[in-house]
Steps between C-alpha positions, in 0.01 A plus 500: 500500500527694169773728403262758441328433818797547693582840325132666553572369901835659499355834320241530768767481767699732335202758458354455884867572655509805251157585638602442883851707404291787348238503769743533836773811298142645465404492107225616398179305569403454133837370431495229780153418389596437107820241641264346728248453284787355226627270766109364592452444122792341449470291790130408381638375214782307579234291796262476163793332284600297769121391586438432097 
């Protein structure tokens, strides 16, 4: 697995346990949506690398 590939996996994790943190003190919906979102894309990504 890339180096890169790795990174975009460990950004994803990092964005959907900033999403799950932000969701249960009760952020603002928008605000979990945008991480969540960030995490998903990142995630996407990283499976594309590692698929390519």
């Amino acid at each position: 697995m890339d180096t890169l590939t790795l990174l975009c996996l460990l950004l994803a994790a990092v964005l959907c346990a900033a999403a799950w943190q932000a969701w249960r003190i009760g952020n603002e919906r928008r605000d979990v949506t945008l991480l969540g979102v960030g995490g998903g894309v990142s995630a996407a990504g990283a499976a594309l690398s590692f698929l390519l």
